[in-house]
C-alpha positions in Angstrom: 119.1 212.0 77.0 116.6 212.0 73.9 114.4 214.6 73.6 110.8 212.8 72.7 110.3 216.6 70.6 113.0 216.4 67.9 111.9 214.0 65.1 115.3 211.4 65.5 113.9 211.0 69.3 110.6 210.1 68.1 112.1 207.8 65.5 114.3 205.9 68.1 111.3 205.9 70.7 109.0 204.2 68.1 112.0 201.5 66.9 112.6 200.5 70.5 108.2 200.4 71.2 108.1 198.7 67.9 111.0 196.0 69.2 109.4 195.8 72.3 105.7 195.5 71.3 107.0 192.6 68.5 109.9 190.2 70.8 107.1 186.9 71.9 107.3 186.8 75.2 108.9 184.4 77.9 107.0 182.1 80.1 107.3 182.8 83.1 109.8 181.1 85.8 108.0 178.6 87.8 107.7 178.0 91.6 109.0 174.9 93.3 108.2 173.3 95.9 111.4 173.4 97.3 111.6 177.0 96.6 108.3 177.7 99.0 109.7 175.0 101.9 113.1 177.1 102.0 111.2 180.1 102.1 109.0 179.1 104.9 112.1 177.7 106.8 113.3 181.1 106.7 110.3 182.8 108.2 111.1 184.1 111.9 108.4 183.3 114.4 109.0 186.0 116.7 108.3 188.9 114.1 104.5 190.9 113.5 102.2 189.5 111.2 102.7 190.3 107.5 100.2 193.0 106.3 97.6 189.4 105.0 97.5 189.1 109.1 98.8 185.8 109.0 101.6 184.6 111.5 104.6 182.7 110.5 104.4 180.3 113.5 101.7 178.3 111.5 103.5 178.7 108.4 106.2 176.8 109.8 104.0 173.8 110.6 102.0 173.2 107.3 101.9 169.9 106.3 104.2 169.0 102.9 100.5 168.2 101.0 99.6 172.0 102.2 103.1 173.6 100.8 102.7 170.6 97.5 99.4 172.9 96.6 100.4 176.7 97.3 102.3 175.6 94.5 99.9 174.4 92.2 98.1 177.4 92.9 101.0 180.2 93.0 101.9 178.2 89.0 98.5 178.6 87.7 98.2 181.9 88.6 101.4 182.3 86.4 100.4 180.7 84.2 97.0 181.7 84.2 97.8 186.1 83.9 100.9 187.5 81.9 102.7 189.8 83.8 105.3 191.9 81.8 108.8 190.7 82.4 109.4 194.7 83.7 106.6 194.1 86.2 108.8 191.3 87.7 111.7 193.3 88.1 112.1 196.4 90.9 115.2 198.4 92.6 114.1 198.9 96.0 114.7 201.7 97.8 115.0 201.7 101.7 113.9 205.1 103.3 114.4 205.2 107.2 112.1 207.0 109.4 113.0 210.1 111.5 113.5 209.9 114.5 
């Protein structure tokens, strides 16, 4: 562990913020259509509504011109905002209720 206190921590803290801060960044990955239709497909009617209140029953039934611009819009907002490629990334955790 490095302790951010002794001066060769602070050296090797600023040489990796320094690498970080200076490595161009990557576009990001982006969605296709196919990629939204497979995940629609997998949506199960008979679960709750998603906390944005909207049912997958209608999902399911959106025409292909409907799905052909969620994408255009989920790209552009890629494309549109940087997000940070650690913001992308996440180890979830499941923690079950008591019961």
């Amino acid at each position: 562990m490095i302790d951010p206190s002794v001066p060769a921590g602070i050296e090797m803290v600023d040489v990796a913020l320094r690498s970080y801060l200076t490595t161009p960044t990557i576009e990001p990955k982006l969605t296709k259509s196919e990629e939204v239709q497979e995940t629609i497909r997998s949506l199960r009617v008979s679960k709750a509504s998603r906390p944005n209140g909207i049912p997958d029953r209608p999902l399911k039934h959106l025409p292909q011109r409907t799905v052909s611009l969620l994408v255009l819009i989920f790209n552009a907002i890629l494309l549109t905002y940087h997000f940070p490629t650690v913001w992308k990334q996440a180890r979830v955790i499941c923690i079950l209720k008591a019961r």
